[in-house]
C-alpha positions as CSV (number, residue, x, y, z in Angstrom):
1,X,125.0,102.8,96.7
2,X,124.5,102.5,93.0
3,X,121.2,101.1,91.9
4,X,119.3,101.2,88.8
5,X,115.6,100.4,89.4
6,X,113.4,99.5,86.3
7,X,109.5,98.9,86.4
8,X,108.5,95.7,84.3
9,X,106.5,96.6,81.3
10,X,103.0,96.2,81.0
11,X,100.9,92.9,81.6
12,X,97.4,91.3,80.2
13,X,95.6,92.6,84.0
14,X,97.1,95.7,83.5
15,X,95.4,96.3,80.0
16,X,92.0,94.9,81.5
17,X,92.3,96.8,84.5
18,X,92.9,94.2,86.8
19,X,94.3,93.7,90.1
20,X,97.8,91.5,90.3
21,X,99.0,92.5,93.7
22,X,102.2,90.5,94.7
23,X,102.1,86.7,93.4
24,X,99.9,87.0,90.1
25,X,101.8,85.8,87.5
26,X,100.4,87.3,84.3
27,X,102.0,87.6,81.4
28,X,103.4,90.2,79.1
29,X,101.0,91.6,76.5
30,X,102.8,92.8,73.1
31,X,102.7,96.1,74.0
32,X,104.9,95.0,77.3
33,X,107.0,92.8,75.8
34,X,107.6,96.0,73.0
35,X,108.6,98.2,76.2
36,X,111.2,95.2,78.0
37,X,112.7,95.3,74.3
38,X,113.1,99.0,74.8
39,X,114.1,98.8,78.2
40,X,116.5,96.3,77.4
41,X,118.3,98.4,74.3
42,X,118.1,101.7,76.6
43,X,120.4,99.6,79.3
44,X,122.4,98.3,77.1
45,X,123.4,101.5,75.8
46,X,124.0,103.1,78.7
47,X,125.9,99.5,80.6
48,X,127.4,98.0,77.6
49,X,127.0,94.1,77.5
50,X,127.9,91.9,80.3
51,X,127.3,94.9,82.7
52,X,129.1,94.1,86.1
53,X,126.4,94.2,88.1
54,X,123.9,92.2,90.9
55,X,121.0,91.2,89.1
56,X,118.0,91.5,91.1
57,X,114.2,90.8,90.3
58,X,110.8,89.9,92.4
59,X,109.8,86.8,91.9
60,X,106.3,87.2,90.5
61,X,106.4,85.9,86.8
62,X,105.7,89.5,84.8
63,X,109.2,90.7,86.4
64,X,110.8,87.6,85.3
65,X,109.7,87.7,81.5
66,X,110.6,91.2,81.5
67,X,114.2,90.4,83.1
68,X,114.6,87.8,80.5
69,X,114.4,90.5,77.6
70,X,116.4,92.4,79.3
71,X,118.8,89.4,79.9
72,X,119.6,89.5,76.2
73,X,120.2,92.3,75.7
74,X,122.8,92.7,78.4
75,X,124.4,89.9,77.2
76,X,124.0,88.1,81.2
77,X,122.1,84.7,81.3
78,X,118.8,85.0,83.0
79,X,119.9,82.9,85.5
80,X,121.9,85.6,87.0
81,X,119.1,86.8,88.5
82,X,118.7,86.8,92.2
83,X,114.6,86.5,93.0
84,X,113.8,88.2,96.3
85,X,110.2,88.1,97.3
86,X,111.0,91.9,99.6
87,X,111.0,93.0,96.1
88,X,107.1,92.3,95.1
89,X,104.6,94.7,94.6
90,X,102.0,95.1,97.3
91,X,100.0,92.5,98.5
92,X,96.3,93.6,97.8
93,X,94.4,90.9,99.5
94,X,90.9,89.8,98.6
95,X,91.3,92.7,95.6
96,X,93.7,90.3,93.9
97,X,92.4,88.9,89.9
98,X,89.5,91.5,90.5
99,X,88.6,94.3,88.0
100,X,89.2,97.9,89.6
101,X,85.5,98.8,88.2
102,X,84.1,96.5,90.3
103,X,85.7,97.1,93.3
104,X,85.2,100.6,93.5
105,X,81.5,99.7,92.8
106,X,81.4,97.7,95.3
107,X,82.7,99.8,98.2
108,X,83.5,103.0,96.8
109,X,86.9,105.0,95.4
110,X,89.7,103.2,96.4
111,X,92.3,105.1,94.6
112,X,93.9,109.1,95.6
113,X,93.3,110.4,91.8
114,X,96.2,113.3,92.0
115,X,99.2,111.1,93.8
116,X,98.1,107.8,91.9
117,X,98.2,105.8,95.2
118,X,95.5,103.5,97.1
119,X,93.9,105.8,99.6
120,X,93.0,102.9,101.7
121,X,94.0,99.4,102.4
122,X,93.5,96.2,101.1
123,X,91.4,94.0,102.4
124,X,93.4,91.4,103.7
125,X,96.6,92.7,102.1
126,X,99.2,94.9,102.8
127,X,100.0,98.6,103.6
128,X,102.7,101.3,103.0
129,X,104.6,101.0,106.1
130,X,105.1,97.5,106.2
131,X,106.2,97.0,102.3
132,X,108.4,100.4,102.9
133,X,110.1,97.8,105.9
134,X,110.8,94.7,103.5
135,X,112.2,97.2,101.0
136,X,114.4,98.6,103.9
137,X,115.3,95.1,105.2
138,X,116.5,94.2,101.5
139,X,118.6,97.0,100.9
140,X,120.1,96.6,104.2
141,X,121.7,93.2,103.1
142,X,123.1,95.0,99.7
143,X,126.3,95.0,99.4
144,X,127.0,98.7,99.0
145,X,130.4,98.5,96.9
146,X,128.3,96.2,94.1
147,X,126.6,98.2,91.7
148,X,122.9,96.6,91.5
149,X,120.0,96.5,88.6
150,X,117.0,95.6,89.9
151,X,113.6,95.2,88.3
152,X,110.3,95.4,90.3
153,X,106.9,96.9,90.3
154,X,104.9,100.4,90.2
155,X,104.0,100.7,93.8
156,X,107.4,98.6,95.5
157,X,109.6,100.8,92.8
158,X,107.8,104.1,94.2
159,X,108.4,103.2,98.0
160,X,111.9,102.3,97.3
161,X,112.9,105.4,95.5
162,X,111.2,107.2,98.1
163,X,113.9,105.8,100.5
164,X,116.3,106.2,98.5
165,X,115.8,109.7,97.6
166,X,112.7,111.1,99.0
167,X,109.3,111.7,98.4
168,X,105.9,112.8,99.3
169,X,104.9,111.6,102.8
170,X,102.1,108.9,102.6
171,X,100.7,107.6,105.7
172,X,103.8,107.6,107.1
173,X,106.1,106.3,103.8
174,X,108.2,108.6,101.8
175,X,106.8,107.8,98.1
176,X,108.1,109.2,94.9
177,X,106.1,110.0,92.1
178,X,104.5,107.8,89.7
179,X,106.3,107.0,86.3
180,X,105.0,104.8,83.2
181,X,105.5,100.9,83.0
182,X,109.0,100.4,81.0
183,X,110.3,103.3,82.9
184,X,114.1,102.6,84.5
185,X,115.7,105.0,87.0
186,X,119.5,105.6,88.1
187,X,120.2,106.0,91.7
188,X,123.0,107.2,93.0
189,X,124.2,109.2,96.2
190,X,120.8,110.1,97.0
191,X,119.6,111.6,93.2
192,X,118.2,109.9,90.6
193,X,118.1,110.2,86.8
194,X,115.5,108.8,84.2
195,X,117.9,106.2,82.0
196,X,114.6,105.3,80.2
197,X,110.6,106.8,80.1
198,X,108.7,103.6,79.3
199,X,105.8,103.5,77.5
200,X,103.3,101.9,79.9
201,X,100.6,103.9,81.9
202,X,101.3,105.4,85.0
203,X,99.0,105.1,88.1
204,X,98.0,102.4,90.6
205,X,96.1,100.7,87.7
206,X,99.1,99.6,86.7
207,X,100.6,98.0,90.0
């Protein structure tokens, strides 16, 4: 199976430190939109326009503005796209539109500092084993002699890599390690290769 994986660049809650979890749609701040530009170029250069490929994108609207830039640069209409909601970030429950400060003041750290990962669940939302299944259950229906570009988020990109290729065990869930916002990854026969470092932070922050 060949599958590039991109992160979408950064958004107005990530630069506030907000939560977003799955269905916030918040836009792009310049910054992001300045790393989907670069993500876009980077792709191009390594695809060539009108790459042959399944387009694939959550459906939560900071994946979709950054597939559009990306859109033009590979020359494909941003209608190509196929939105899958197995593709969204996690769900983080009653944390969602809140400010990490205040959570963690609220009930205390929330976050593993050295793996970049929540160390406990959301209230309310989702955990690793059951977003590593809906990531499972989508690549299951792939079509493995179509190449694939998909574009999704910090947390859903790590669990699917780590399916893909491995990772660090977390509570049960092979994750890979963190990368920035803007960052895009080629998969291939079980390895993967960096086509682009984005900009963006790295850590759960960013989700």
């Amino acid at each position: 199976m060949d599958i590039i994986l991109a992160r979408h660049a950064e958004t107005v809650f990530n630069a506030a430190a907000r939560m977003q979890g799955n269905m916030a749609h918040t836009p792009l701040t310049r910054a992001g939109i300045a790393q989907a530009e670069a993500m876009g170029a980077a792709l191009a250069a390594a695809l060539g326009s009108a790459a042959d490929r399944d387009l694939w994108v959550s459906p939560s609207g900071r994946t979709q503005q950054t597939a559009a830039i990306v859109s033009e640069h590979l020359g494909r209409p941003f209608f190509d796209w196929q939105k899958d909601k197995r593709l969204l970030e996690i769900d983080v429950g009653d944390w969602e539109g809140r400010y990490y400060a205040d959570i963690v003041a609220e009930t205390g750290p929330i976050v593993d500092a050295e793996r970049r990962l929540f160390s406990v669940p959301p209230p309310g939302g989702e955990w690793f084993p059951a977003i590593a299944a809906r990531l499972q259950d989508w690549l299951d229906g792939l079509d493995p002699a179509r190449p694939v570009l998909a574009i999704s988020h910090g947390i859903t990109a790590r669990v699917l890599r780590g399916l893909l290729v491995g990772g660090e065990d977390w509570h049960g869930v092979k994750v890979a390690a963190d990368a920035p916002q803007g960052t895009v990854f080629h998969i291939r026969d079980g390895a993967e290769d960096v086509l682009h470092i984005g900009s963006g932070v790295q850590g759960v922050r960013a989700a």
